[in-house]
N, C-alpha and C positions, 0 to 999 in steps of 0.2 A: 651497459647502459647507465649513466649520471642519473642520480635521485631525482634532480629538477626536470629531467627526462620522461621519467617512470609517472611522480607526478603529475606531467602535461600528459602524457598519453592517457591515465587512469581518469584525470578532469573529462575532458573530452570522450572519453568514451563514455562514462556514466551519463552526464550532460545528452548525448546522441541518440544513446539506447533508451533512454530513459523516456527522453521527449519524443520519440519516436515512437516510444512504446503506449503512451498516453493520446499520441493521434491514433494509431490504429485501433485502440479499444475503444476509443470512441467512434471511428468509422464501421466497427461489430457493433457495437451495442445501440447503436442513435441511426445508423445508416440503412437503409432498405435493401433488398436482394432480388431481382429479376422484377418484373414489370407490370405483374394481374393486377385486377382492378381488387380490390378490399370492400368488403361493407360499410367502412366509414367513408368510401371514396378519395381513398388514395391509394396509391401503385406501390406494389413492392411488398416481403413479407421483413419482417422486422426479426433479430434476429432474439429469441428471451430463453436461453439455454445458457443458466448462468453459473448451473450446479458445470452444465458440460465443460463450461469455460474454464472456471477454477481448476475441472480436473486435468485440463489439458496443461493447463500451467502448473502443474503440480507433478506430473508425471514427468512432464521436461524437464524439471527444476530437479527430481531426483537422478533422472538422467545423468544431466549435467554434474552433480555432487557427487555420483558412483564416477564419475570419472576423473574426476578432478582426485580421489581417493584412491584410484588404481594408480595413475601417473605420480602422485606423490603420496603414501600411502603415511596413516598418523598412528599414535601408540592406543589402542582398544579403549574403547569407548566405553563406560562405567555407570553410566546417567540409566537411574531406573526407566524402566518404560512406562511405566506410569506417567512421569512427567511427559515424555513423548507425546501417549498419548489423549492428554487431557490438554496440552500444548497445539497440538494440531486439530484440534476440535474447536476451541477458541479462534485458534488461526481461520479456518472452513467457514466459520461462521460469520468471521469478520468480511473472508473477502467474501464472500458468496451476500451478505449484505448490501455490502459494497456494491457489486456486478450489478443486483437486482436495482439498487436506487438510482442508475441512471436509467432505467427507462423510465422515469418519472423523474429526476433532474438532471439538470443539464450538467456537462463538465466538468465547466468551470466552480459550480458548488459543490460535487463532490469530491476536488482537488483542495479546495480552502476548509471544506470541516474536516474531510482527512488529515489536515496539516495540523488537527487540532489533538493529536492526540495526548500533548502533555496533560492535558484535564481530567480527561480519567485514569492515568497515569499517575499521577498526583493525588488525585481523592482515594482513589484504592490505594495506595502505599501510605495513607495517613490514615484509614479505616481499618485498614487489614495485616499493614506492615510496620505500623509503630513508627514511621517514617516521619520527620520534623522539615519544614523548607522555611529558608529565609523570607524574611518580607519581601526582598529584592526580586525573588523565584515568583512569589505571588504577583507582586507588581506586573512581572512579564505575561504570566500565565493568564491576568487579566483581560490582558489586553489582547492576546489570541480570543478570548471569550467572547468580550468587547466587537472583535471584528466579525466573529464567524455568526455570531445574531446580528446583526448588518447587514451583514452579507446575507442571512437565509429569509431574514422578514420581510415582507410582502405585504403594502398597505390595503393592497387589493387584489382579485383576483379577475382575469379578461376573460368571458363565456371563450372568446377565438384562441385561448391560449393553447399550447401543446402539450404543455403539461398539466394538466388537467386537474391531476393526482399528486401532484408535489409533494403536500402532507403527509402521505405515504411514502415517499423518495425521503423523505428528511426525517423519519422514522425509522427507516433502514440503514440511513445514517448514523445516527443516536445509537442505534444496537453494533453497527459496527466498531465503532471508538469506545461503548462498553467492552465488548471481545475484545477490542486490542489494549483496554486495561486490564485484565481479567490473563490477560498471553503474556503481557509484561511482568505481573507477579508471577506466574509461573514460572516463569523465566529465570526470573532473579534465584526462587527455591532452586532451579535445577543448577544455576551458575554456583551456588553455596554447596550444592552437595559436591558437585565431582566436576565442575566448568570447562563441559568439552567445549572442542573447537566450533570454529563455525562453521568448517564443513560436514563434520559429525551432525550437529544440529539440523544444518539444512535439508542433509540426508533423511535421517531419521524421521522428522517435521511432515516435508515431502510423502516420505514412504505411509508414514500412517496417513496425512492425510487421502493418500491414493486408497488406502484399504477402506478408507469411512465414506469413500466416494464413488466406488463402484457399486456397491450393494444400496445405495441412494441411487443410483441414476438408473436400474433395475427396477427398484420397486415404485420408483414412480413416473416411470416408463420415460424420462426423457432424454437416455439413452438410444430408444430404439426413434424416438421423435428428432433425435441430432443427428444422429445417421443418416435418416428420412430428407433432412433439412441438405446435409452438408451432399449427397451424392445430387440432389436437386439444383442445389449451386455450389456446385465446386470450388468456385473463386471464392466462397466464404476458407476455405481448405486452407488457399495460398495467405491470407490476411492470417489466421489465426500461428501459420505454422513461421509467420514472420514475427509476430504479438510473443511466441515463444520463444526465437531464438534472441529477440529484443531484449526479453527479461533474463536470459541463463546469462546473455555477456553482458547486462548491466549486473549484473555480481559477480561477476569475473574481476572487472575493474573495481568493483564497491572494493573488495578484498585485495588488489592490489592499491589503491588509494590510501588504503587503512594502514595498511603492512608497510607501506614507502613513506609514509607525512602523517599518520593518525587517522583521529577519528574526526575532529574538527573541519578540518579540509575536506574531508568527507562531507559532512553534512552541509554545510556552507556550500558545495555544488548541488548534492541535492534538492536543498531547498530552494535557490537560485533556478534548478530546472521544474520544478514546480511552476514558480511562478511565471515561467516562459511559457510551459504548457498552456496556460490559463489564456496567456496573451494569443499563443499559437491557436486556443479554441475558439479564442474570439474571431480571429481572424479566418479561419478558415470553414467553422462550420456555422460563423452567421449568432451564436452565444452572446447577444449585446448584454452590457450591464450599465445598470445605470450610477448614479454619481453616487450614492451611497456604497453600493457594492461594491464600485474601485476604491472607494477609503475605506470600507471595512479589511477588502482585500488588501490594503498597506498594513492596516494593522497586525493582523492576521501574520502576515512575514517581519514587521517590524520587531514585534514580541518574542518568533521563534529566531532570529538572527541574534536579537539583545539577550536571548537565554543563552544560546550557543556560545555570544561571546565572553557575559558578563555573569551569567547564571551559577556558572559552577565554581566563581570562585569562592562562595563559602557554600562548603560541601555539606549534606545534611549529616545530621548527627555526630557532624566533629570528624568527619570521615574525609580523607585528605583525596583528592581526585585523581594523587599521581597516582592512588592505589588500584584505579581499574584499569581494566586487562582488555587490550585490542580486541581482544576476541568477545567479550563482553558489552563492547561497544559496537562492533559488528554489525551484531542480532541485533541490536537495539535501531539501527539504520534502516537492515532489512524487512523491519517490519513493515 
């Protein structure tokens, strides 16, 4: 198979999975399940099992990495467990944030402050990492800022709205994109000591996060409550176990993307399927935004596109950018 091959099937399939993956987690997480009346008066049970979610994408995600490591197996993995695991605590925390702050926002917002993760990515590596960025880096990084308070302010709020609690959704935000600067620096320490692969990583990521998450959904029973939930509506079952395999083959392709064209073409679909998500949420689950929050929204992808393409060509600290390593770029995507 020709490389402009490998790359059109890797586009297209991260593109697919991806945005495919972002509709059904919003049809789990925003959508109703069977038809009783509620106390608030309306029909349906809501689905708020977000520890349970994570795990089921976490358990598939290691799945998927033990096997991807039997079929082609790599040279023994050297990375203290420590980084592992204080790496997948971070991670658990970020998405299980995540998960939690769409029942309180919609979508489409937590698709555009997600996108924002250069900003604490940046302040921790220049607080903690001794790390220096061009003005050019800052310029950009602004202007994601710029957008993503745009996009989350709200002049007022309607008694009839849905989200009632926002405040709290955009809270769980803010702790998210700290975790995933907080996963970033570890990250980096773990690439300097011994820079495994990104399968090794996945694996391991995964595995611990699975052990941090069974004895959580145990002790605060919402293990035997998901159970409860999922044998009550089954067709909650079929969404999630599509939500999984959506995500194990958008890293199938992430890593064929990367290994056939880089990491740029990589990201550059990414974030391109971001923004379609956001369009696809408008469009399908009723998500309007108003004129502000479609330009904060440009901003927001204008800044991560202008960093992708113009961002790294003065690299911090005099550090030349041919000197990172696919596989360091990777992680950096899958986050």
């Amino acid at each position: 198979m020709s490389d402009k091959r490998r790359v059109l099937i890797a586009a297209l399939g991260i593109f697919v999975c991806y945005f495919y993956f972002g509709i059904i987690q919003e049809k789990i997480t925003r959508g109703r399940y069977g038809d009783e009346l509620q106390e608030d008066g309306t029909r349906g049970e809501r689905f708020t099992f977000a520890l349970a979610l994570v795990g089921v994408q976490c358990i598939c995600n290691w799945l998927f990495s033990k096997a991807l490591l039997t079929v082609n197996p790599q040279s023994q993995d050297t990375t203290p467990k420590m980084y592992y695991a204080s790496s997948a605590l971070t991670y658990l925390l970020a998405m299980i944030s995540s998960n939690m702050a769409l029942r309180w926002v919609a979508y489409p917002m937590q698709v555009v402050a997600k996108s924002a993760k250069p900003i604490p990515v940046m302040l921790l590596g220049v607080m903690f990492g001794r790390k220096s960025y061009t003005l050019q880096k800052y310029f950009f990084v602004l202007l994601i800022v710029i957008g993503v308070v745009m996009f989350m302010f709200k002049e007022g709020k309607s008694n009839n709205s849905p989200l009632e609690q926002e405040g709290l959704g955009q809270l769980l935000l803010i702790m998210s994109l700290t975790m995933d600067g907080l996963l970033g620096a570890i990250q980096e320490r773990m690439r300097q000591h011994s820079s495994p692969s990104g399968q090794h990583m996945m694996l391991a990521m995964n595995g611990w996060s699975s052990l941090f998450l069974v004895p959580a959904l145990l002790i605060t029973g919402e293990g035997i409550e998901f159970t409860a939930f999922a044998i009550k509506y089954p067709q909650m079952l079929a969404h999630l176990a599509t939500l999984a395999l959506a995500g194990a083959l958008g890293q199938l392709f992430i890593f064929m993307m990367v290994s056939s064209y880089g990491a740029l073409a990589c990201s550059v679909v990414t974030t391109t399927r971001k923004f379609f998500t956001v369009l696809c949420s408008v469009l399908l689950f009723g998500n309007n935004l108003s004129s502000r929050q479609w330009l904060g929204t440009i901003l927001v992808f204008t800044g991560l596109f202008a960093d992708m393409f113009y961002g790294k060509k003065g690299a911090p600290n005099g550090k030349s950018p041919q000197k990172l390593k696919n596989k360091s770029e990777t992680e950096e995507i899958l986050k």
